[in-house]
C-alpha positions as CSV (number, residue, x, y, z in Angstrom):
1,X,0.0,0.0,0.0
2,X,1.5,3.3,-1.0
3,X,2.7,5.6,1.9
4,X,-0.1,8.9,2.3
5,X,1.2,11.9,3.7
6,X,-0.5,13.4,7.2
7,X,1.0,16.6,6.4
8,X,3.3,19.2,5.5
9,X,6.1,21.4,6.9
10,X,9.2,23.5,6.2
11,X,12.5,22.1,8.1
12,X,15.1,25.2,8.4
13,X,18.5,25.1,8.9
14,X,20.6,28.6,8.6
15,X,19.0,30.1,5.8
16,X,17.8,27.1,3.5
17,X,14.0,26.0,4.0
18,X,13.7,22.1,3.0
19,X,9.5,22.1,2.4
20,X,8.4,18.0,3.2
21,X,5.6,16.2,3.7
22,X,5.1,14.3,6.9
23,X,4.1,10.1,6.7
24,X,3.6,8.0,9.7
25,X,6.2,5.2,10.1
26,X,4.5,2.6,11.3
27,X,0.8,1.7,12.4
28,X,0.1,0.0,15.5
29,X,-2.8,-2.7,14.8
30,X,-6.0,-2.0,17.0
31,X,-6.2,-4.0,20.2
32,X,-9.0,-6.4,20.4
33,X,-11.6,-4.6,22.5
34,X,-15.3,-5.5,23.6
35,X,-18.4,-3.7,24.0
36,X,-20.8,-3.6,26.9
37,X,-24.1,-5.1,26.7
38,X,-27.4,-5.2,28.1
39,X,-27.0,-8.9,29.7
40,X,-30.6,-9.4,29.0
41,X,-31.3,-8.6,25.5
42,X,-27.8,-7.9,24.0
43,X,-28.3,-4.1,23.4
44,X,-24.9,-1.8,23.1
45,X,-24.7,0.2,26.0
46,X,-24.2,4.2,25.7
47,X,-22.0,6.3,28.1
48,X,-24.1,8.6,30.1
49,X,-22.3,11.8,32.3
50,X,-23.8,12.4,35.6
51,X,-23.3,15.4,37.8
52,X,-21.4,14.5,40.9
53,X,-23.5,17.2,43.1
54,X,-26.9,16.9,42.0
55,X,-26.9,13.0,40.5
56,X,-28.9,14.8,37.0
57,X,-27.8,13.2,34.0
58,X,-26.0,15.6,31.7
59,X,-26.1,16.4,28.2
60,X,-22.7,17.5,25.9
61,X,-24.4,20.9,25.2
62,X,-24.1,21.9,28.8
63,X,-20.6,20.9,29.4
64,X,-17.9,23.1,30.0
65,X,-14.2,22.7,30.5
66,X,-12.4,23.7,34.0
67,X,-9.1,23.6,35.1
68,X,-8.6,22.2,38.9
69,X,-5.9,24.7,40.7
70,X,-7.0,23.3,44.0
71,X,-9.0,20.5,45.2
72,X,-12.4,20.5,43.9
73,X,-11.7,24.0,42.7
74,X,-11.9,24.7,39.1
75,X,-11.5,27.7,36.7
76,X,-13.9,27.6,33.5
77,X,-12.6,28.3,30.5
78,X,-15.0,28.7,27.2
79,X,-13.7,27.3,23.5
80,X,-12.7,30.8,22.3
81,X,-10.4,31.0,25.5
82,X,-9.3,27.0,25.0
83,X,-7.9,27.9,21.2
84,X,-6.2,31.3,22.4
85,X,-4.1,28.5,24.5
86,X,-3.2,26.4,22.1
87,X,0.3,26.8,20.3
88,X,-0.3,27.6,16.7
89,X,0.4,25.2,14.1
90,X,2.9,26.9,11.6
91,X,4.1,24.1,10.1
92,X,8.1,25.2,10.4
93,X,10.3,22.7,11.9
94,X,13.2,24.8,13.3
95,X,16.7,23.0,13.8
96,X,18.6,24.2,16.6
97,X,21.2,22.7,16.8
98,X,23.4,19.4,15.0
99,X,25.4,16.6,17.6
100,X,26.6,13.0,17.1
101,X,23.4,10.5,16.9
102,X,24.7,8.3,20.1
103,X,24.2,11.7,22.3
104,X,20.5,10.8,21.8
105,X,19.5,7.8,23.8
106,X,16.5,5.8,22.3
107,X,14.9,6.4,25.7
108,X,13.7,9.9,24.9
109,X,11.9,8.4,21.6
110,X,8.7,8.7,21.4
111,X,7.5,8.6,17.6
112,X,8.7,8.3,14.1
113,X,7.6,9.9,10.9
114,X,8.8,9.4,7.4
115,X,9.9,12.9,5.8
116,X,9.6,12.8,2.1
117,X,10.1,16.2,-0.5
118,X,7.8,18.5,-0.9
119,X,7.5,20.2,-4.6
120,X,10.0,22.4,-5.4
121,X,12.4,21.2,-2.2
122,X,13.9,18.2,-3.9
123,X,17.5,19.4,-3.9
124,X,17.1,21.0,-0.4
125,X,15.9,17.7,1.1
126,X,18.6,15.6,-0.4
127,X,21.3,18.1,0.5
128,X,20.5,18.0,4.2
129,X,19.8,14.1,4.0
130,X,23.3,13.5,2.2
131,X,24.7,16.5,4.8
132,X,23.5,14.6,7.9
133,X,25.2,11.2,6.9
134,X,28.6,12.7,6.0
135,X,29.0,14.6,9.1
136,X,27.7,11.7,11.2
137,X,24.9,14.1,12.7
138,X,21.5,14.7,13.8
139,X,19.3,17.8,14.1
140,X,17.7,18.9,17.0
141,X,14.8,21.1,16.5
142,X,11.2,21.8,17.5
143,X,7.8,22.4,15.9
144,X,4.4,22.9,17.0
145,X,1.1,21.0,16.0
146,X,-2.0,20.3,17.4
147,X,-1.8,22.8,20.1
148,X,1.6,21.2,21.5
149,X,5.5,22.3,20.6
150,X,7.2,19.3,20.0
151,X,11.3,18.3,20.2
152,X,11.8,16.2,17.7
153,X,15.3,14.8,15.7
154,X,16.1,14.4,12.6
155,X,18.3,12.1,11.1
156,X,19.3,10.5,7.6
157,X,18.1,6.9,6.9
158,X,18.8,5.0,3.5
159,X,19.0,8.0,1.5
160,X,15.9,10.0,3.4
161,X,15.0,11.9,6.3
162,X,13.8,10.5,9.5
163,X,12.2,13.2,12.0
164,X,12.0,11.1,15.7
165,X,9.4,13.2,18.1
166,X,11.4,13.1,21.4
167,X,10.2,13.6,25.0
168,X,11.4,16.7,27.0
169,X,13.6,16.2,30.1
170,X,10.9,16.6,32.8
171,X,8.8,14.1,30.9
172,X,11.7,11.6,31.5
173,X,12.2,9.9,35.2
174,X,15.9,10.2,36.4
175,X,16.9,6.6,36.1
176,X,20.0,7.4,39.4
177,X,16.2,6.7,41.1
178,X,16.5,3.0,40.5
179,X,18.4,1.1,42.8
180,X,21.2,-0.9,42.1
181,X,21.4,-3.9,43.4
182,X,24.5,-4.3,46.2
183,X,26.3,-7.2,45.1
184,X,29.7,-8.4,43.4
185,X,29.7,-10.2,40.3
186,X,31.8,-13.3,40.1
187,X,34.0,-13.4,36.9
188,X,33.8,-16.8,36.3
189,X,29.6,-16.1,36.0
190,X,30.2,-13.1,34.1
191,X,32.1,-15.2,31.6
192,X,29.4,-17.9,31.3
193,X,26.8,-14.9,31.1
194,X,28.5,-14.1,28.2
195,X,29.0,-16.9,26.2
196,X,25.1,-17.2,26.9
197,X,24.3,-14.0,25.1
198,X,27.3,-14.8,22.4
199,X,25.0,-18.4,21.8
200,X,22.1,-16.4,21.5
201,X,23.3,-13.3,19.2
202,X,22.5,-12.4,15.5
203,X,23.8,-10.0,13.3
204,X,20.9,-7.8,12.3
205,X,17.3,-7.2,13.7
206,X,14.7,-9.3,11.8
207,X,11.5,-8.2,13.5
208,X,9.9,-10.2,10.7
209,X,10.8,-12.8,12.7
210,X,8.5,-12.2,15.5
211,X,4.6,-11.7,15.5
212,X,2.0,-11.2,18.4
213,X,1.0,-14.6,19.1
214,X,-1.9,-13.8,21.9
215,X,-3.4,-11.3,19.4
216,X,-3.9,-14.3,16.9
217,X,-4.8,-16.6,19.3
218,X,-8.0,-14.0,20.8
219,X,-8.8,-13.9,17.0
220,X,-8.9,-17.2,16.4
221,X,-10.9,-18.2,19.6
222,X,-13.5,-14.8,18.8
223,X,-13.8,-16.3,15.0
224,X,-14.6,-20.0,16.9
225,X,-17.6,-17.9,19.0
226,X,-19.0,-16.0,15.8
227,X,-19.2,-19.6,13.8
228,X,-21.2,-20.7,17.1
229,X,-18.5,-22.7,18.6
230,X,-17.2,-23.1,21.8
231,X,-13.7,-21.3,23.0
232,X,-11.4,-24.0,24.0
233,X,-8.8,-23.4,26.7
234,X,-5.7,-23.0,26.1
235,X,-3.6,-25.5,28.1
236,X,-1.3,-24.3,30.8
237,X,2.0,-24.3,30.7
238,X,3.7,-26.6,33.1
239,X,5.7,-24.4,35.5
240,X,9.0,-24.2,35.0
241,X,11.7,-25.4,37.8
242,X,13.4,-22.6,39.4
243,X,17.1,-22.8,39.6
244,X,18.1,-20.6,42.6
245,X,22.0,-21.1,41.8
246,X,23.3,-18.6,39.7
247,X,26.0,-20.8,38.4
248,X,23.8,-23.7,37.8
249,X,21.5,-21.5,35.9
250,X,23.7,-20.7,33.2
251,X,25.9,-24.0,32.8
252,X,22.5,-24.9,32.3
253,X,21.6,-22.1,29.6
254,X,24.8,-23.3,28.0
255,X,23.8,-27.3,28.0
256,X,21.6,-27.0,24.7
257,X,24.8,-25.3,22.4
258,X,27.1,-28.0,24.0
259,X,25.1,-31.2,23.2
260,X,25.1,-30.2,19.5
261,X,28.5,-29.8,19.3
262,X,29.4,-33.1,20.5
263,X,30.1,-35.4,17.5
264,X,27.9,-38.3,17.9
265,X,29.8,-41.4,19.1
266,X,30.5,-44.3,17.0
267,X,28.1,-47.9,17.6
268,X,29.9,-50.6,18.4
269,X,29.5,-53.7,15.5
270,X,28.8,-57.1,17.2
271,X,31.5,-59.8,16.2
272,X,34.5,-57.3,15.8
273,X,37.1,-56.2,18.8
């Protein structure tokens, strides 16, 4: 299916304007979700608002939005007041600044879009792209849309431009919160830890490789109720032994990768010494 773009926008840098348009990167499937009904004749539901104070049911047209400053204290705003809040969408991603690619740690990502060239912004876009890979860079700039200013990165991918929507630092928790755990390492476990991970490592990243097994197996089960069948259960597991020694754990990871390497031993022929 061919790519549609969600937008446009400028990106800037200095003096040049590079005019794109904006595609999603990826699309995350719908989770399976279910509808309340009526358990005794199999009606949908609908979501009704009820005043907290008075207990009257009430409709959308005499809704307002507040903002709580202190406990059940609130400020109403009215929909001309709302969009005089919001940021205004101009469309210009602004770079501020260019650094290495590993000073960004993947765990400020949020989301990817696909930057393509916009008419007339061809040679722009592929001089930044191709500028970006030779200097082993990214930009760092911001944008707003949809009532929000957003950080984002760009980088060069294949050729293309890659703009990453990043988190800002007080959206991030400081991971010097987390504990760490007050214990040595021995090196002879370190070394078995990693031939573990060497028997288990691959080259490159085939996510093709993987899929979302529950996901198929609720849709199989739902499609089994919709022909008038019966779900089956899915039989459990058998829990697995817990090895509490560290050591045994991972000669034990290691067992698997040893017993093919063995060459398999030669059968003794009946009559000859």
């Amino acid at each position: 299916m061919a790519a549609h773009s969600i937008g446009s926008a400028t990106v800037s840098f200095g003096l040049v304007s590079v005019p794109v348009q904006m595609y999603a990167a990826g699309e995350s499937k719908a989770a399976i979700s279910f509808n309340l009904l009526h358990k005794k004749d199999g009606s949908r539901l609908k979501q009704q608002y009820i005043c907290a104070k008075d207990g009257e049911q009430v409709e959308r047209s005499d809704m307002v939005k507040g903002y709580e400053f202190q406990k059940g204290q609130y400020v109403i705003f009215t929909p001309e007041e709302l969009k005089a809040l919001e940021e205004r969408g101009t469309g210009a991603i602004e770079i501020k600044e260019f650094l290495p690619a590993q000073q960004v740690d993947r765990i400020w990502l949020d989301r990817t879009y696909y930057l393509g060239a916009d008419k007339g912004g061809e040679r722009a876009y592929r001089l930044l792209a191709e500028a970006l890979e030779e200097s082993k860079r990214v930009a760092i700039g911001q944008y707003a849309a949809r009532g929000k200013q957003y950080l984002v990165m760009i980088r060069p991918l294949e050729g293309r431009l890659v703009m990453e929507q990043l988190r800002y630092a007080d959206e991030i928790r400081d991971i010097g919160e987390i504990p760490i755990p007050k214990t040595d390492v021995k090196d002879q476990e370190l070394q078995l830890a990693i031939k573990v991970i060497d028997q288990g490592a691959v080259d490159a990243f085939q996510p093709e490789k993987y899929k979302d097994n529950v996901r198929e197996r609720m849709q199989e089960q739902i499609e089994r109720k919709v022909e008038g069948k019966q779900i089956t259960e899915e039989p459990e597991e058998a829990p697995k032994t817990r090895v509490l020694d560290l050591m045994q754990a991972l000669k034990q990871s290691l067992e698997p990768a040893a017993a093919a390497e063995k060459p398999a031993k030669r059968k003794k022929v009946a009559g000859k010494r």
